[in-house]
C-alpha positions as CSV (number, residue, x, y, z in Angstrom):
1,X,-31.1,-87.1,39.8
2,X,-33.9,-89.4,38.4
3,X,-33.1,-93.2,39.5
4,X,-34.1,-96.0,37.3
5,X,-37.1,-97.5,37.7
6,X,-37.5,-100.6,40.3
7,X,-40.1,-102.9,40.6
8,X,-43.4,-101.3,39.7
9,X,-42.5,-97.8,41.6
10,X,-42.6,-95.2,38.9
11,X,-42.0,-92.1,41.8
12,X,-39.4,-91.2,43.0
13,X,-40.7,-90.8,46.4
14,X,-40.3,-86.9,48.1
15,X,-36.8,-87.1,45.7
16,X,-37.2,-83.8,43.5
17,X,-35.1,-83.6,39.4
18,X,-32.4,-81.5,40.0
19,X,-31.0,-79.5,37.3
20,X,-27.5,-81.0,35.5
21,X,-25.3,-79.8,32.7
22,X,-27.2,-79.3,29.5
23,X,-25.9,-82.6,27.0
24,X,-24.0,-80.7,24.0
25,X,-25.7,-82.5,21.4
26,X,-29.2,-82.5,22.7
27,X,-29.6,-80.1,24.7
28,X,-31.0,-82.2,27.5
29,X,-29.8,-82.0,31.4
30,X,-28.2,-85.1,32.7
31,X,-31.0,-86.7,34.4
32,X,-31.9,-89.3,32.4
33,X,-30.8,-92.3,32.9
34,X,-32.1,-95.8,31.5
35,X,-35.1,-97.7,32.3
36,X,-35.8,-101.2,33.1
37,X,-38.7,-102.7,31.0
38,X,-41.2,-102.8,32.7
39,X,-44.9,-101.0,31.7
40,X,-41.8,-99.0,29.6
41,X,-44.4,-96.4,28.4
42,X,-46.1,-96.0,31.1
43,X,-43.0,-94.9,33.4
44,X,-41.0,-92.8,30.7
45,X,-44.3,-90.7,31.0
46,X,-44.3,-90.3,34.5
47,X,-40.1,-89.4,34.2
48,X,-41.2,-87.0,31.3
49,X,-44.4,-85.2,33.4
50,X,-41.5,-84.9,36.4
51,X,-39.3,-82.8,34.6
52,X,-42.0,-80.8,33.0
53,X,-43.4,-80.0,36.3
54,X,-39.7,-79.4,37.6
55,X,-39.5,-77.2,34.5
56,X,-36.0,-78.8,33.4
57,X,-38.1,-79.2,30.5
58,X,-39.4,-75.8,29.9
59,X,-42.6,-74.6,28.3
60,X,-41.6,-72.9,25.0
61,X,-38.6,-75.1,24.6
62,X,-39.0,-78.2,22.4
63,X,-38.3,-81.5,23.9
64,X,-35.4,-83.9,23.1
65,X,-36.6,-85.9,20.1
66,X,-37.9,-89.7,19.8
67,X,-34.4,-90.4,19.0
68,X,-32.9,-89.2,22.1
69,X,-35.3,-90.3,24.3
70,X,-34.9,-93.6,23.2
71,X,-31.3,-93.7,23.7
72,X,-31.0,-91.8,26.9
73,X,-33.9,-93.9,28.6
74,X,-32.8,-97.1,27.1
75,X,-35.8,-97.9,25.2
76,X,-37.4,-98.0,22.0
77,X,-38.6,-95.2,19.9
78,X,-41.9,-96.7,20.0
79,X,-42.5,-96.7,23.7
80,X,-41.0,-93.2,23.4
81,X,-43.6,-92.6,21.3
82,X,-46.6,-94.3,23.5
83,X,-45.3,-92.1,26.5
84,X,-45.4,-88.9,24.4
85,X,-49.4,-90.0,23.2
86,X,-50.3,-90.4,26.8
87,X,-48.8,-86.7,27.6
88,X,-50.6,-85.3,24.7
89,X,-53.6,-86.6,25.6
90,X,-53.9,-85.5,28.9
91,X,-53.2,-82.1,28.1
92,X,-49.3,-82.0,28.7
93,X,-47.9,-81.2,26.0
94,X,-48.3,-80.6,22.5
95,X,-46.7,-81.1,19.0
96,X,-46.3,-78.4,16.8
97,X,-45.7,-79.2,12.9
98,X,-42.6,-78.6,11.9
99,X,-41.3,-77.5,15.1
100,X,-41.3,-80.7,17.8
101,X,-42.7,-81.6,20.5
102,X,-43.5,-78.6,23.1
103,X,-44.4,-78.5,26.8
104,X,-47.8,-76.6,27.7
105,X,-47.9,-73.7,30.0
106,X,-49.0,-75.4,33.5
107,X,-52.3,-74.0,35.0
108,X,-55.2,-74.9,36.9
109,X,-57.5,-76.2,34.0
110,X,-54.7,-78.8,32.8
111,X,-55.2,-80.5,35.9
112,X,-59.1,-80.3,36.1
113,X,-59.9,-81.4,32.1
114,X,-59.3,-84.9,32.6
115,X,-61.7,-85.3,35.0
116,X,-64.2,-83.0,33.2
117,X,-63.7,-85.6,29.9
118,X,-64.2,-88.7,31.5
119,X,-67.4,-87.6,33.9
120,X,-68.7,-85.8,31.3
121,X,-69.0,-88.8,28.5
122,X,-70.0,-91.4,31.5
123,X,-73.9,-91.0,32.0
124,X,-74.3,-93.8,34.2
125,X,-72.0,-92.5,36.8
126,X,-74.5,-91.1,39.1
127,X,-73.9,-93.1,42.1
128,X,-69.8,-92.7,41.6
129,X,-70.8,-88.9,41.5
130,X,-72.7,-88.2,44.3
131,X,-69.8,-90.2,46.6
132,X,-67.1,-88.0,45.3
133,X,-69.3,-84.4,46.5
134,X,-70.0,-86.6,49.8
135,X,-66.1,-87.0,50.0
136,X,-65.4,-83.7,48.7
137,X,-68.0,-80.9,49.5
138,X,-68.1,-81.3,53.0
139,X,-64.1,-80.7,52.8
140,X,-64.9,-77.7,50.8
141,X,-67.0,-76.4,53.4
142,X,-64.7,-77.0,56.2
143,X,-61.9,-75.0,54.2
144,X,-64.3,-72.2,53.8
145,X,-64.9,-71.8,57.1
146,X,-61.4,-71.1,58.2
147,X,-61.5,-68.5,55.4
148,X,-64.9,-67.0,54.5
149,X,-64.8,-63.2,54.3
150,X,-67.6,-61.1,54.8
151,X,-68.2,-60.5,50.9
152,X,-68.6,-64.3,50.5
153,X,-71.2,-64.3,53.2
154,X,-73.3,-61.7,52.3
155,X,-73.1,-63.2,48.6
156,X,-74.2,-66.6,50.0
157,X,-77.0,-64.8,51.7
158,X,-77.8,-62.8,48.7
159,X,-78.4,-66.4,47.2
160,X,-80.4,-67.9,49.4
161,X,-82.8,-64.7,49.6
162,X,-83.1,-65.3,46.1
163,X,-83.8,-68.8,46.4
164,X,-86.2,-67.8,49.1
165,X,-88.4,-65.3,46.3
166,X,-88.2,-68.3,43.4
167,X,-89.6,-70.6,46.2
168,X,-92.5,-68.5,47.3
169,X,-93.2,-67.5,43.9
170,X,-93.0,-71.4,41.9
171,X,-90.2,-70.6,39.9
172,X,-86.9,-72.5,39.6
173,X,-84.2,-71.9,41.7
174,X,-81.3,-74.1,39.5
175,X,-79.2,-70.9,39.1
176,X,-79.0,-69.6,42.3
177,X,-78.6,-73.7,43.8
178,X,-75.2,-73.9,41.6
179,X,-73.9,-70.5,42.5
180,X,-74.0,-71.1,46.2
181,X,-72.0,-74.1,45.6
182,X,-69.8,-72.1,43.2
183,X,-69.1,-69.1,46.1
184,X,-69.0,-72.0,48.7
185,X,-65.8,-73.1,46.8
186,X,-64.3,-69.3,45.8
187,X,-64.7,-69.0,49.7
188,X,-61.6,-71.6,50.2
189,X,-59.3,-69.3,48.2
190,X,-58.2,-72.8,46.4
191,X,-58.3,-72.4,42.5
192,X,-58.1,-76.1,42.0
193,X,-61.4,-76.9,44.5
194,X,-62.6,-73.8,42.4
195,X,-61.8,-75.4,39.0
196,X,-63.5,-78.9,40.4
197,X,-66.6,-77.2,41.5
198,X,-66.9,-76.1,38.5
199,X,-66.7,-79.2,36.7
200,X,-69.0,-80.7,38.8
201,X,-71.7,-78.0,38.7
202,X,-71.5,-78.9,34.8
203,X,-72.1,-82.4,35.8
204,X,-74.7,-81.8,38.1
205,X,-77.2,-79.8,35.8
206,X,-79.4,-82.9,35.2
207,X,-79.5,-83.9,38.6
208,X,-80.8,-81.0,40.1
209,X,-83.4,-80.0,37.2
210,X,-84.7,-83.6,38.1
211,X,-84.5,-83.2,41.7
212,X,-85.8,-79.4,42.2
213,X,-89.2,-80.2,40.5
214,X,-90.0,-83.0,43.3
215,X,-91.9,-81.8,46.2
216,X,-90.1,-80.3,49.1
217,X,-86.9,-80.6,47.2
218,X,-86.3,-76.6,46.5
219,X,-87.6,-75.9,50.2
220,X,-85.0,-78.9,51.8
221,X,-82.0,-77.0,49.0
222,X,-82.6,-73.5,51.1
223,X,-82.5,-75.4,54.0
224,X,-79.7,-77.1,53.2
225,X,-77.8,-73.7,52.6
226,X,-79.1,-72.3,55.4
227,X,-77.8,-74.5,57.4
228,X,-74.1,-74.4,56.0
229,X,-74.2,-70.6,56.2
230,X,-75.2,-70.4,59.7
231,X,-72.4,-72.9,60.7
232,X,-70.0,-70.3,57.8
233,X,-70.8,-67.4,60.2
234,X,-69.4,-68.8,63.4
235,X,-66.0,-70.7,61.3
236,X,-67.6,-73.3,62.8
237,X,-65.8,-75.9,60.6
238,X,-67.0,-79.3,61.5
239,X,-70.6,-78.1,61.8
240,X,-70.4,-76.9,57.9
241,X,-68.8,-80.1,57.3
242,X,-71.8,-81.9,58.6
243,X,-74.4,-79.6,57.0
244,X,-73.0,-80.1,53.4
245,X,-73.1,-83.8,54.3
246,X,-76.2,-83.8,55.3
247,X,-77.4,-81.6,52.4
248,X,-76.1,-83.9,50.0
249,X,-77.5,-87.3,51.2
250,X,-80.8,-85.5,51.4
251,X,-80.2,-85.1,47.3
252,X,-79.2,-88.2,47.3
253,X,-82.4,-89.5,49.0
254,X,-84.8,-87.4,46.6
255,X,-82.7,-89.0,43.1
256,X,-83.1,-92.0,44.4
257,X,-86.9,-91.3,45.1
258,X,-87.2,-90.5,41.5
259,X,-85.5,-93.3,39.8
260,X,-87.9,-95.5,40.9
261,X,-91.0,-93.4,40.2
């Protein structure tokens, strides 16, 4: 059962909705129970999100009414109404004319567009950026080492060959500097780090155009792989750890080199 809300704690802890009788009138399982006032919107959306991802509310099933809601939770239909703008908006559910108020299918990109929305319309979130992949690429990398295959090695390699030619030859090397990252994350078997990467390789476009046209950058980016392959090749997980790190603060040195060219 979903408790009322205490204090400011709008989780139930490890507690998990359990399914109840379906309500005769509205079709709703008997798991809602009313709220106290506090940040009312804010928590009948987390109560709301829990039973969609417990699917007692089912996607293809409409959801109980403002109406309902209301008088079930013990609020009004306008903070009913906040809850259900907040759900929308992050991709949770949707509203069909005519029809009510639907659940979404749950996958991977639902979790990941949020992110990609507010990173994407924040320019001046450079710094912020480059401590999330210092927090999160070196994770990545240990992951993949516990569970690199052969194909993702000899694709990495394949990339870094590449690189190798574009470097000899003067030519960019942006493309084959995002899909290492991209195999890097396909290499954890994780479609969520997958999904992120991706967003983040969107982000990163700018960055590395900028970057790969300084001097020594492209030669330091092979190196940089190199380095994370070789340490790939043994599942030597801390050591790939450290060589992401280590390959990121040397972009991070070279960006800030530039800014204040």
């Amino acid at each position: 059962m979903v408790e009322p809300v205490k204090g400011e704690s709008l989780t139930p802890g490890r507690t998990r909705v359990k399914r109840g009788s379906r309500n005769a009138r509205s079709g709703v399982p008997g798991v809602i129970v009313p709220l106290k006032k506090t940040r009312v919107a804010e928590a009948i959306a987390t109560r709301i999100r829990e039973l969609i991802l417990d699917r007692t509310f089912a996607a293809g099933e409409p959801l109980p009414g403002e109406r309902d809601l209301a008088e079930r939770f013990g609020v009004s239909r306008g903070s009913v109404r906040d809850a259900l703008r907040t759900l929308e908006t992050i991709g949770l559910i949707e509203t069909r004319h005519g029809q009510g108020t639907f659940p979404k299918e749950l996958d991977v990109n639902r979790l990941v567009a949020p992110l990609a929305s507010v990173l994407t319309y924040s320019h001046d979130l450079q710094e912020e950026l480059l401590d999330v992949r210092r927090m999160f690429e070196p994770a990545v990398a240990r992951a993949a080492a516990a569970r690199v295959t052969e194909d993702d090695l000899a694709e990495m390699a394949q990339l870094i060959q590449a690189q190798r030619q574009k470097l000899k030859s003067g030519r960019s090397a942006i493309v084959e500097d995002t899909a290492f990252h991209a195999v890097l994350a396909r290499a954890t078997g994780n479609r969520v780090i997958v999904r992120i990467m991706e967003t983040l390789n969107d982000l990163l476009v700018e960055s590395r155009k900028l970057t790969l046209k300084q001097k020594g950058r492209p030669a330091r980016s092979l190196r940089g792989h190199e380095n994370v392959v070789a340490a790939l090749r043994v599942r030597d997980a801390e050591a790939a750890g450290r060589a992401m790190l280590n390959h990121i603060d040397q972009i991070a040195d070279l960006l800030h080199t530039a800014s204040h060219e």
